[in-house]
Each structure stands twice: as C-alpha cells, then as structure tokens.
N, C-alpha and C positions, 0 to 999 in steps of 0.2 A: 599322469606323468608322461609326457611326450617320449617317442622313442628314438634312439638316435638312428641315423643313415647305417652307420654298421649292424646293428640291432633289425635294421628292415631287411636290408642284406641277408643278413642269416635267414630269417625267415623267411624270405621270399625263397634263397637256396632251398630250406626244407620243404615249402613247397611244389616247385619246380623237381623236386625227386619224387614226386608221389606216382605210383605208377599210374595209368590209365587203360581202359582195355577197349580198343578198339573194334568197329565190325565193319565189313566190307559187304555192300549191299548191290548183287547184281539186276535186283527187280525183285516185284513180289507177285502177290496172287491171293485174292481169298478162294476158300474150299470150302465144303459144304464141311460137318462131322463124315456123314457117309462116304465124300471123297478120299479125308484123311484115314480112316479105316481100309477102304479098298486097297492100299496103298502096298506095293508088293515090289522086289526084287523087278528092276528093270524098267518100273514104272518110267514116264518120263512127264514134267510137270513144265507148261510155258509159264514164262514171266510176262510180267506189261510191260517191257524193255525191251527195243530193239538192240542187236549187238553192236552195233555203233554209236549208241549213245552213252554219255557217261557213266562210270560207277559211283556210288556215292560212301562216302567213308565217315559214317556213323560214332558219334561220342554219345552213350547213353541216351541212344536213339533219335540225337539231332543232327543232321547234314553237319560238320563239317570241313568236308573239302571232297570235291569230285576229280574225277581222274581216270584212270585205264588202270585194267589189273595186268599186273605183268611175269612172269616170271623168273625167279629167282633159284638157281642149283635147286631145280625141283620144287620150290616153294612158290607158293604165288605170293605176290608184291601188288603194291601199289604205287602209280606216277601221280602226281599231284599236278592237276593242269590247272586247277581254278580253287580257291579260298574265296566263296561267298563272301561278300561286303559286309552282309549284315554280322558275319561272326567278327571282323576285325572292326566295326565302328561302336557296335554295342557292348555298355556294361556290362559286368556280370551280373543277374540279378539271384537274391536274398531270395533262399526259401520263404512261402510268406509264414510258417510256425517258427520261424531262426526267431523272434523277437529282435533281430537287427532291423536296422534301417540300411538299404542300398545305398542311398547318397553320402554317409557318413566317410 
C-alpha cells in the first residue's frame, strides 16, 4: 500500500530528529603500543596536519564537511567552509546485511 505525502512527512520528521554525534578531527598519527604506553602528563604528540589546513568534521568516521575550529563562550565550535560534493550528490547506501535494496 503506497504511502501518502503526509505519511512521508511524518516520517521523514521522525527521522530528521534522530540525534547524531559528531567528531571534530584536527590530524592524526599512528603510534607504536610502546609509544602509547610511554605516554605521561605533558607528553606533547604531532599530528599530519598543518595549522592552516582544514579541520575535518567526521559522521561515523566519514569526512563530512571541513572547516576551522572556533571558539564558542569557552567551547570550541566548528565553521563550515566546504561540504564535499561527493556527500551532497551521492545516495545513501544499504548496509549490504539490510536485505534492502538501495535503488528502491
């Protein structure tokens, strides 16, 4: 049974509230185990990031949107300078164990 426009409505609403938890990524870095142990008060750790290059603003570990972190009454923030293409032209894709099909 087909759904009506108010019926999609609604659930696209209850979708559209589902929280998400985002992560702000200023670089990273592999470490050995022995690095990760040594690791002490004061330690200080480079990234592969220069400080002029973007931050990247991670959904479940995928880029996206880049930007500057900024701060907020104490808190740091994030500016959104760029939304990759590929997240605004591509589908969402189907776990491939959903038993969905993405084109549907």
């Amino acid at each position: 049974m087909p759904m009506s426009s108010s019926q999609d409505a609604e659930n696209l609403g209850v979708i559209l509230n589902v929280e998400l938890e985002v992560t702000m990524r200023f670089g990273q870095r592999l470490m050995t185990l022995r690095e990760v142990l040594e690791l002490s008060s004061g330690a200080v750790i480079e990234l592969d990031r220069q400080v002029d290059e973007p931050v990247e603003l991670l959904l479940d570990g995928k880029v996206i949107a880049l930007g500057e972190a900024v701060v907020i009454d104490g808190n740091y923030g994030f500016r959104v300078t760029e939304v990759p293409g590929a997240i605004l032209s591509q589908p969402a894709e189907m776990p491939a164990d959903s038993g969905e099909r993405s084109d549907a």
